[in-house]
N, C-alpha and C positions, 0 to 999 in steps of 0.2 A: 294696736296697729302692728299687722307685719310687714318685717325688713325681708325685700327679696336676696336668695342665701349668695352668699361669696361663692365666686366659682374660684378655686383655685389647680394651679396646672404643675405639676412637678414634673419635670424634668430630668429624667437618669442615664448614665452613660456608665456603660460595662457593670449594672450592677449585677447577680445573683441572689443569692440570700442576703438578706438585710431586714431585722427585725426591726429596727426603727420604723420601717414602712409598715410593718404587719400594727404595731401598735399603734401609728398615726389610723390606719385603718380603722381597727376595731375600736378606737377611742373619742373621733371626730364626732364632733354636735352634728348632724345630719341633717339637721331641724336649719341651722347657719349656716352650715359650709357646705358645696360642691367640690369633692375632692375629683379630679381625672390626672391618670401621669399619660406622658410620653417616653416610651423606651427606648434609648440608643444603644443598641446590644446586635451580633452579628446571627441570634435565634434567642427563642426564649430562653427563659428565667423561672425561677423558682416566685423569684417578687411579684413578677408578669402571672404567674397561674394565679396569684394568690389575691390577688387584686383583679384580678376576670373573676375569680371565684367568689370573691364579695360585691359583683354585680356592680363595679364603677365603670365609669368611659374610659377606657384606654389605648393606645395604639403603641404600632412597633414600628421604627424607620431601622431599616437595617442598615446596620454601622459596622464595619470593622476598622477602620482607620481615620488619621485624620483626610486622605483622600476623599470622603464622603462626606467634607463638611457642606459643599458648597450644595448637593442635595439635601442635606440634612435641615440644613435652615429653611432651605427654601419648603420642603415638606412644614417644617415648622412653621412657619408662613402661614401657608395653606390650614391649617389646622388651628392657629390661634385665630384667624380671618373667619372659621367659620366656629369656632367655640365661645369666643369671647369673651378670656377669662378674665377679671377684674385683678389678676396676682398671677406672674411664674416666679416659682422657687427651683432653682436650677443645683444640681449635685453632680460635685464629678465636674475634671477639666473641659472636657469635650462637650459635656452638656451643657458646662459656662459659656462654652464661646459661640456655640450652636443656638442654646435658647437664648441667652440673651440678646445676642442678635436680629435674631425674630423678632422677639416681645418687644425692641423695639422701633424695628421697620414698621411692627403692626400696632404699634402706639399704645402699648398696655403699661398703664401708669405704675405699676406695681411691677419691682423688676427685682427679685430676691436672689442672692447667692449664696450657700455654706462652703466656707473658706476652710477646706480641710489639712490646708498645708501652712506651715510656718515659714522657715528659709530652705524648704526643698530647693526651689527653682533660684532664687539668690543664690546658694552654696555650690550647687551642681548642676545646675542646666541654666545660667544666663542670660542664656538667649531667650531664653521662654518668660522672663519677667516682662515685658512688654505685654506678654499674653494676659497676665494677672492685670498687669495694669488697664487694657484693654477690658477685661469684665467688671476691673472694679467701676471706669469711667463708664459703662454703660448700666451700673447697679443701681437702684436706690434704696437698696440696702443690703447690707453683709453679716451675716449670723456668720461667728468666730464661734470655732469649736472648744476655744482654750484662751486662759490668758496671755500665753504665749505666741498664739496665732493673732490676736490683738494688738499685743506688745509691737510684731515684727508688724505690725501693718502702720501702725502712727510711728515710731521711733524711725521705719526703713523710708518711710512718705510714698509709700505705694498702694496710697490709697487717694480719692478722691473727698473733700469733706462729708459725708453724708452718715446715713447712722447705723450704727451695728448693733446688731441685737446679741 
């Protein structure tokens, strides 16, 4: 019997080059997974050819700030409504609060986030930890890039119970 493939939707903000991307590319089961991103970037990328260039779905909402968030979702909206991806993995602040917001207006049960930061926002922007806590309470899960980004996330409680990979 076959299983119909996962669609899964990544989600990036301000990226360029990023070889983790080119490797999820050239490495993904094709046969299981449907890979597509979404770019939040103010023009292309390097990522963005490279992934047109391996023949996935992808689009670009053009971002420069967080001024564009309130398009930015609602584009995202519009785009998980008509993809329906069974999983977002969202990277990058702005693509936290943008896709995850979406994925969950648009009810996608799978709502991923890689926490690239430790006590950035703690130490020196404050005011912004509400933001963290805002994606984490809309997560259902959190890939930690580090022990340390783990550490600060149960020891500081700015996180939600759920599970991190």
């Amino acid at each position: 019997m076959r299983f119909p493939k996962k669609k899964i939707c990544l989600v990036l903000s301000f990226h360029d080059k990023a070889v983790q991307y080119e490797w999820l590319v050239q490495s993904i089961n094709r046969d299981k997974f449907e890979l597509m991103f979404v770019f939040l970037n103010p023009g292309g990328s390097y990522v963005e050819n490279f992934v047109k260039q391996a023949g996935l779905r992808n689009y670009r909402i053009t971002y420069n700030s967080k001024k564009d968030l309130p398009n930015a979702i609602w584009q995202l909206l519009k785009i998980f409504k008509s993809e329906k991806p069974n999983a977002v993995h969202c990277h990058l602040f702005d693509a936290n609060i943008a896709g995850l917001t979406a994925a969950i207006i648009a009810g996608i049960k799978k709502r991923i986030y890689t926490r690239h930061h430790s006590t950035l926002h703690l130490d020196y922007f404050p005011s912004t930890v509400k933001w963290d806590k805002y994606c984490n309470s809309l997560s259902t899960h959190i890939v930690s890039i580090s022990k340390s980004v783990t550490d600060v996330l149960v020891e500081k409680k700015t996180y939600p119970p759920i599970k991190y990979i």
